[in-house]
C-alpha positions as CSV (number, residue, x, y, z in Angstrom):
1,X,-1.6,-7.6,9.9
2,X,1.1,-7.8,7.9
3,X,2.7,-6.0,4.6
4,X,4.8,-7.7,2.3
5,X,7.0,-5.7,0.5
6,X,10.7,-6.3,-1.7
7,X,12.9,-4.4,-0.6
8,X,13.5,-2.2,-3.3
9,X,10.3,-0.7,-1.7
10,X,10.6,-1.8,1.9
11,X,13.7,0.0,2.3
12,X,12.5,3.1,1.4
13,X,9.9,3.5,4.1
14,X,10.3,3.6,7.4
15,X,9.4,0.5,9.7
16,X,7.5,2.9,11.7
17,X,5.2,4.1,8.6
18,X,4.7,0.4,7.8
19,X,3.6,-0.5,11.2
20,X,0.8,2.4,11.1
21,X,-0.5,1.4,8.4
22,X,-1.2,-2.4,9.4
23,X,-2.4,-1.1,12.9
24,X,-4.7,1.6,10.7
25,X,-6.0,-1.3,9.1
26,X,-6.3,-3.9,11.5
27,X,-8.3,-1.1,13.5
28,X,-10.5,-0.6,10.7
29,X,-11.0,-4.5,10.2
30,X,-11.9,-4.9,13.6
31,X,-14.6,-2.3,13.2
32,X,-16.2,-4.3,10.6
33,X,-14.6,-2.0,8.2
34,X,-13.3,-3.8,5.8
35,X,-13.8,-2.3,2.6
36,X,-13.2,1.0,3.6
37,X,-10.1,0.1,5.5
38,X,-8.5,-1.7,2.6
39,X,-8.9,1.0,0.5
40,X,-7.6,3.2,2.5
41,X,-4.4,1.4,3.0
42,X,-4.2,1.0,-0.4
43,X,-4.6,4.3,-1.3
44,X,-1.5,4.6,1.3
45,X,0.6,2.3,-0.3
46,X,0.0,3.8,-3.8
47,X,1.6,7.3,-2.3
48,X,4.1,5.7,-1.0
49,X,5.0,4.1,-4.1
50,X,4.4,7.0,-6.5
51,X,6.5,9.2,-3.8
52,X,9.5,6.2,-4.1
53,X,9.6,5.2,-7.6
54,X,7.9,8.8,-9.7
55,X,7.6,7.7,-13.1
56,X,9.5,8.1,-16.0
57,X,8.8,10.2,-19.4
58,X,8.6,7.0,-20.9
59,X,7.3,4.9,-18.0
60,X,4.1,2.2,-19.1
61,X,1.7,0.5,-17.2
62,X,3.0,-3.0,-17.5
63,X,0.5,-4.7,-15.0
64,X,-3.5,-4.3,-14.9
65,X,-4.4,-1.5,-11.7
66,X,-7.7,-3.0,-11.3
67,X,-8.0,-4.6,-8.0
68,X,-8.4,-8.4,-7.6
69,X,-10.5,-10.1,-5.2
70,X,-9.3,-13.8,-4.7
């Protein structure tokens, strides 16, 4: 398992926090668990994210949030 991020993000989490959260979800995976253990991760990664980069007064949602299975 593995989590791409830039490193405007990377950087700003600790390796350690990203390497729980792939063994999280490859845990869950190997269950079976896949929904549920995406989401969960994602729902991580969206703290993380809203904890690193808080939005602005005038901040807008430049990309769709809807998920997109491929």
């Amino acid at each position: 398992m593995e989590i791409v991020a830039d490193r405007g993000f990377g950087d700003k989490v600790p390796a350690s926090v990203w390497e729980e959260i792939c063994i999280d979800m490859a845990v869950a995976f190997g269950r079976g668990d896949f929904g549920s253990g995406a989401r969960q991760s994602i729902r991580r990664l969206n703290a993380l994210a809203a904890a690193s980069f808080p939005p602005g007064v005038d901040d807008r949602d430049e990309l769709p949030n809807q998920s997109v299975l491929l």
